[in-house]
C-alpha positions in Angstrom: -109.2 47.4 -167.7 -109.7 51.1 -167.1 -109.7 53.3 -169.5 -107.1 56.3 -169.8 -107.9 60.0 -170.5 -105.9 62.1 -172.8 -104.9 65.4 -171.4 -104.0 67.6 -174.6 -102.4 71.0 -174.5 -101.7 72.9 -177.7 -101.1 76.8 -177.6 -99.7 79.5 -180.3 -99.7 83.3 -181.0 -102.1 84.0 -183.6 -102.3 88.1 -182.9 -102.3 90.2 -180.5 -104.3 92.7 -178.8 -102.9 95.5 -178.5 -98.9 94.7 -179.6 -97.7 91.1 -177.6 -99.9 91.9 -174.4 -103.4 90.4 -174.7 -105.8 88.5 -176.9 -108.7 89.8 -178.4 -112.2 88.5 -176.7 -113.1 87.8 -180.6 -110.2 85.4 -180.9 -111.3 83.7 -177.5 -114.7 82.9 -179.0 -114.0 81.6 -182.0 -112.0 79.1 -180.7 -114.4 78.2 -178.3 -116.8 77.9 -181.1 -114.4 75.6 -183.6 -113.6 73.7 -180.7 -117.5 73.0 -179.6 -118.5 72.7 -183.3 -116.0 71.0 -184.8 -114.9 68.7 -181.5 -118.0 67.4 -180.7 -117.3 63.8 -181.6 -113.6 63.9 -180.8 -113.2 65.7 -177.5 -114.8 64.6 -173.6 -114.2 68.1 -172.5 -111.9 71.4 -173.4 -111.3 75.0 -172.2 -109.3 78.3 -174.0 -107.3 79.9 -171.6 -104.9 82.8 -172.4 -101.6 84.5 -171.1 -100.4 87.3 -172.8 -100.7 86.7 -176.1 -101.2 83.3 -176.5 -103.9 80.3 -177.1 -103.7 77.5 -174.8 -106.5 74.7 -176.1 -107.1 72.5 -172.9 -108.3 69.3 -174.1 -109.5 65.7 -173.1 -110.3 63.3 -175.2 -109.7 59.1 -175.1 -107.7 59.1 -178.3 -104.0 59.1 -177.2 -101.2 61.3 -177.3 -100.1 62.5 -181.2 -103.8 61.7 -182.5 -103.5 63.1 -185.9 -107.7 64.5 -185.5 -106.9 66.2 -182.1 -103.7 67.8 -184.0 -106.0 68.7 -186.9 -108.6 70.0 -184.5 -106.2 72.4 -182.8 -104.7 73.5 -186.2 -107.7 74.3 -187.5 -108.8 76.4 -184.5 -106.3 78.6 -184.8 -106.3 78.9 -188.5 -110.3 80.2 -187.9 -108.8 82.7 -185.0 -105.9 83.8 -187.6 -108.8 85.1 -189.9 -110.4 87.3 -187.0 -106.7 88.4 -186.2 -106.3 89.4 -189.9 -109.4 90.9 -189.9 -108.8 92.8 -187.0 -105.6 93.7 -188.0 -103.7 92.6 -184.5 -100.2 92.6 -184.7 -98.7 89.1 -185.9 -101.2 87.6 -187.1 -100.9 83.9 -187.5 -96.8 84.4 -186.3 -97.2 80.9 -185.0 -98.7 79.1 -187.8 -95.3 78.2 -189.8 -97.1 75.8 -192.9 -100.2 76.3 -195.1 -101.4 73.0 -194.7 -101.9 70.7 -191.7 -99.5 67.4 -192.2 -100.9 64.7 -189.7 -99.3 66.3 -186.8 -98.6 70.2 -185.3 -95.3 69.1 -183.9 -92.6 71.4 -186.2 -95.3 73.3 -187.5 -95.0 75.8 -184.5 -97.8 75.6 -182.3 -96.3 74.2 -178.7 -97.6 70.9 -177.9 -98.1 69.2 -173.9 -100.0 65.8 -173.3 -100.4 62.7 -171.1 -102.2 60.1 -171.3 -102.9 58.0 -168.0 -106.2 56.6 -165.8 -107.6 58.6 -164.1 -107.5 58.3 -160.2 -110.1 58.4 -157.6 -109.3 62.4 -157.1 -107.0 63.5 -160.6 -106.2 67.2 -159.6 -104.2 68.8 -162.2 -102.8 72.2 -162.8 -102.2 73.8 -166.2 -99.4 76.4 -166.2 -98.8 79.2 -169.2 -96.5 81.4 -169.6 -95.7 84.2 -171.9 -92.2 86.6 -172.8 -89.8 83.3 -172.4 -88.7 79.7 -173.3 -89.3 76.1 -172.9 -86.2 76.5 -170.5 -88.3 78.3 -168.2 -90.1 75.6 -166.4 -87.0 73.5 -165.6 -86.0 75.7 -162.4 -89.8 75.1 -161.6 -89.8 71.2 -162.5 -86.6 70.3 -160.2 -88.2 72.3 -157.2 -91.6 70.1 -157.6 -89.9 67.1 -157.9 -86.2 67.0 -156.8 -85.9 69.2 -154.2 -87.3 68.8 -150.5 -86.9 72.1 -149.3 -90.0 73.2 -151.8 -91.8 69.3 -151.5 -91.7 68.0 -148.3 -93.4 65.0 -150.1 -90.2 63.6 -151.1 -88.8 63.2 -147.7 -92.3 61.9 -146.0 -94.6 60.5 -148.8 -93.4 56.9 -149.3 -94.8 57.0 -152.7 -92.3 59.8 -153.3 -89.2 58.9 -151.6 -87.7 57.1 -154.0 -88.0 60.0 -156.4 -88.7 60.8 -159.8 -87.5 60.2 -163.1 -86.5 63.3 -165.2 -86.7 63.0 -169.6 -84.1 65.9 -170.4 -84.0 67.5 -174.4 -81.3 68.7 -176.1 -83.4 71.4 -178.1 -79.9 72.0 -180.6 -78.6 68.2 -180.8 -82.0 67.1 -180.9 -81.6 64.6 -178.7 -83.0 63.0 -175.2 -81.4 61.5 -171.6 -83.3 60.5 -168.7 -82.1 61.1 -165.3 -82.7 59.2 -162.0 -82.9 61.6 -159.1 -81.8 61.8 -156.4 -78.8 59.8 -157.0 -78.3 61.9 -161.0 -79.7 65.1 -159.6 -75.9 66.6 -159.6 -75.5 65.4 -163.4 -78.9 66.6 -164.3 -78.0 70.0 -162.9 -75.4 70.3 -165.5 -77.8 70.1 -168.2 -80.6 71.7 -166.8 -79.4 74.6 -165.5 -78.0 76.0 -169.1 -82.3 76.5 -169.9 -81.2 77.8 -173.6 -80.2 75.0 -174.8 -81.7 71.5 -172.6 -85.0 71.3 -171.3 -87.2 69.1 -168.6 -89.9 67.6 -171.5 -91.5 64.7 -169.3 -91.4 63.6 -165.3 -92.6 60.6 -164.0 -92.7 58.8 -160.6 -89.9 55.8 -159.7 -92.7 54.2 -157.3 -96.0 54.5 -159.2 -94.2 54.5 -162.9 -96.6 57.0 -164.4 -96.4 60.2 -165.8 -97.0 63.5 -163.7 -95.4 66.2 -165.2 -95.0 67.3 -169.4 -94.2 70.3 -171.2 -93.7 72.1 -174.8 -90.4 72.4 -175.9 -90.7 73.7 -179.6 -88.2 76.5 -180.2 -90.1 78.4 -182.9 -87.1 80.6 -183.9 -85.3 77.0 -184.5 -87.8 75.7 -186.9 -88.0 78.9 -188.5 -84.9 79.7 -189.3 -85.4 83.6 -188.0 -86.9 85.6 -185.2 -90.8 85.3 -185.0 -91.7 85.7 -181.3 -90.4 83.7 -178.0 -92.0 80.4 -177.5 -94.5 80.8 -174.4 -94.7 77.3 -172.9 -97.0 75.5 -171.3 -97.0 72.5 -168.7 -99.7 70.2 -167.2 -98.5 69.1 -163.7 -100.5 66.0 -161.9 -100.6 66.7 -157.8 -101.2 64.5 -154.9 -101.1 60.8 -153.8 -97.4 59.9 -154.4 -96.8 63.4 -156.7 -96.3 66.7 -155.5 -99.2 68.4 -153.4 -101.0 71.2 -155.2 -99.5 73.5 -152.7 -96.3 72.1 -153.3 -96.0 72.4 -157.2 -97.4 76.0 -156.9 -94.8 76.9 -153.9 -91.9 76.2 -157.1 -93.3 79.7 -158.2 -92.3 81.8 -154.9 -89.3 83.1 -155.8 -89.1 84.4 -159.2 -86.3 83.1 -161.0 -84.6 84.8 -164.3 -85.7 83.8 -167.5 -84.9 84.5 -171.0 -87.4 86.4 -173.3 -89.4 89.4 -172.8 -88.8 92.5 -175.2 -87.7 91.1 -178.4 -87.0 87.6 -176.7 -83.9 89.1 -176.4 -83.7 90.1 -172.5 -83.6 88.3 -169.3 -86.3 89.1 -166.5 -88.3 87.6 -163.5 -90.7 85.0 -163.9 -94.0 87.0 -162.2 -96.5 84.2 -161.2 -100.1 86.3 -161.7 -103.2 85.9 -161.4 -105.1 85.4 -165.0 -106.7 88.9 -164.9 -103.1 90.2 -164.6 -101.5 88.3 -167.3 -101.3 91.0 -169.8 -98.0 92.3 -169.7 -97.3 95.4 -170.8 -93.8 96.9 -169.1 -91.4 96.5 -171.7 -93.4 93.7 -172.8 -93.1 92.6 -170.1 -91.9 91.0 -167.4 -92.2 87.5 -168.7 -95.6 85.8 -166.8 -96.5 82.4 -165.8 -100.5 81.7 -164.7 -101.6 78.5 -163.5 -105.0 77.1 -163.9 -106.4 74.2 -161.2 -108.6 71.5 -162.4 -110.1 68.3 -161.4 -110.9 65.5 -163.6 -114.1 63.7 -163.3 -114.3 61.3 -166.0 -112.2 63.4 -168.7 -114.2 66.4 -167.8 -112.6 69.4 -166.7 -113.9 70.6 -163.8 -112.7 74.3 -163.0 -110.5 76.0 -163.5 -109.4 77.8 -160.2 -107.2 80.4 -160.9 -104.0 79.3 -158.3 -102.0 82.0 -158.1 -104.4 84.7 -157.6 -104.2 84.1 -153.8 -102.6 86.5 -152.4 -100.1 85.0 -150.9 -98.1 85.3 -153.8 -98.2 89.2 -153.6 -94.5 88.9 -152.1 -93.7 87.2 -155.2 -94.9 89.3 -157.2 -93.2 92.1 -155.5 -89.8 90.8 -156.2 -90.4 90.2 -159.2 -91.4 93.7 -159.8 -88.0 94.7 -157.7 -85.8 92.6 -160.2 -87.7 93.9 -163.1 -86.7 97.2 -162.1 -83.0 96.4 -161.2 -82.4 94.2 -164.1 -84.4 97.0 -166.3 -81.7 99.4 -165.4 -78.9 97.7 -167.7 -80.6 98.9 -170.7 -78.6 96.8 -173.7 -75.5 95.4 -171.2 -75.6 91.8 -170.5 -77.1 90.3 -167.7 -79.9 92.8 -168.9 -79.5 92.1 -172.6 -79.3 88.3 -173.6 -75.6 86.6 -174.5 -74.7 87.2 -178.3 -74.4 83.5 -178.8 -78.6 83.4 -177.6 -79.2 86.8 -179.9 -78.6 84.4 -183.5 -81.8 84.5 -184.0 -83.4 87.8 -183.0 -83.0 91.0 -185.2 -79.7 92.0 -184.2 -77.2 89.7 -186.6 -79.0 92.0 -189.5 -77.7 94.9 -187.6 -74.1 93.4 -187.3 -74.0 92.1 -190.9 -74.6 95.4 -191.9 -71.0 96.4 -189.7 -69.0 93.5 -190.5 -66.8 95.2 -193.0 -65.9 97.9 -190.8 -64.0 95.6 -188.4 -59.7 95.4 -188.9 -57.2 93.0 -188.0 -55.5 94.2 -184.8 -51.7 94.3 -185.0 
């Protein structure tokens, strides 16, 4: 029987360089470092990437998902770049790491956790997107145009492996519960739930005809676990592509036309979703606007063979220009909503200390 391949993705904020926009190159090597050193007998293959900010630890390894050592590995990665980022003084140091101590697994401890386990096919191309300023939420506009709607993946109405469509694992991130949708015949109910990003989010995709996985993201809400405002979430995804999944061309196209997402300043704004290239994910306008990268890589035997950087062709320049055009539009409401989040999103950011402090001053009206 073949064997299957782990495909691990764990990222946090463990300082930044200089404010939210970057990471320091020291942080970047002494993960690589803990992971070579310390993951030698664990791990077939791994790469640190960054967006913004954040750590994304790309790993393979043949140990399943929610292997307590993998877990352990990544925890204690960032734990070794947290005492470079203290040392260094970078702002939020170790904002992510919510515990002292390491308790058999990172989900709940804040670090945001993606993996799949699966054989490996004759060609396994797989892309790894990151993004930074915004929510879990933010992939599900992305998700439903890979794998629900034909105008972005003309798969689905050609590719007999696809036609019968996809099936869709949906989170409630506040009741803490799960629903799986069949589309296309739920994509109308799924919409319902999908399209309110704050609150339910695409976790898992797999295929109807080939009954695998192809598609998984994080979905921790830091400021949920914590109790408080410590930073946006900045998820990440691993897509699979081709034979009977989207084409690579086809999850990337999802990315063409930016859509609003939840985050950037504060977490506390809405803005455009600017797909960069990795040089240019260090954002800096108003922190901002919120960024997604997407790194291309084939498998060959659990090794990870790449990455190409996909969205620095510049074909997404147009992209990329509206994004900038609805940064600057959206920019111009200053604190007013749409610019400024809904209160009922705000609960955990900075500002219920500001209205506490004027509760008292509110009367009754006659």
């Amino acid at each position: 029987m073949p064997q299957k391949v782990t495909v691990t993705v764990i990222k946090a904020d463990v300082g930044g360089y200089v404010g939210h926009s970057s990471v320091h190159p020291r942080l970047i090597d002494k993960a690589r470092e803990t992971l070579d050193k310390r993951g030698s007998n664990l791990l077939i293959d791994s790469y640190v990437a960054t967006v913004g900010d954040d750590i994304n630890l790309i790993m393979t390894h043949r140990n399943g998902v929610d292997c307590p050592a993998i877990h352990e590995l990544a925890w204690d990665t960032f734990l070794a770049c947290t005492a470079v980022a203290k040392e260094l003084k970078l702002y939020g140091a170790g904002q992510d790491l919510l515990s002292d101590a390491f308790s058999g697994n990172v989900k709940g401890m804040g670090p945001g956790v993606a993996e799949m386990e699966f054989v490996e096919r004759q060609a396994e191309p797989i892309i790894v997107f990151m993004a930074d300023k915004t929510e879990p939420g933010a992939w599900n506009y992305p998700l439903y145009k890979m794998f629900a709607d034909p105008f972005t993946t003309i798969g689905l109405v050609i590719d007999p492996k696809m036609h019968s469509g996809f099936k869709f694992e949906v989170h409630d991130l506040i009741g803490h519960k799960k629903v799986v949708f069949g589309c296309p015949e739920e994509v109308y109910d799924m919409l319902v739930f999908i399209g309110a990003p704050g609150r339910y989010c695409i976790k898992s995709v797999y295929s109807k005809t080939l009954g695998e996985i192809c598609a998984t993201s994080t979905t921790q809400r830091l400021n949920l676990m914590a109790g408080r405002y410590i930073g946006k979430d900045d998820p990440s995804m691993i897509v699979r592509c081709q034979s009977g999944m989207p084409a690579v061309g086809e999850a990337l196209e999802a990315f063409a036309n930016p859509h609003l997402v939840a985050g950037w300043m504060r977490g506390s704004n809405n803005g455009p979703l600017m797909p960069v290239a990795m040089e240019d994910a260090t954002p800096t306008r108003f922190d901002g606007p919120p960024r997604a990268v997407a790194l291309g890589f084939q498998l060959c035997n659990g090794n990870l063979v790449g990455p190409r950087d996909m969205f620095a062709d510049k074909s997404f320049d147009k992209a990329r220009q509206i994004a900038n055009d609805i940064a600057q539009y959206i920019r111009g409401l200053g604190p007013f909503e749409p610019g400024r989040l809904p209160l009922d999103e705000m609960e955990y950011t900075t500002l219920p200390d500001v209205m506490k402090r004027l509760a008292d001053r509110f009367e009754d009206v006659d």
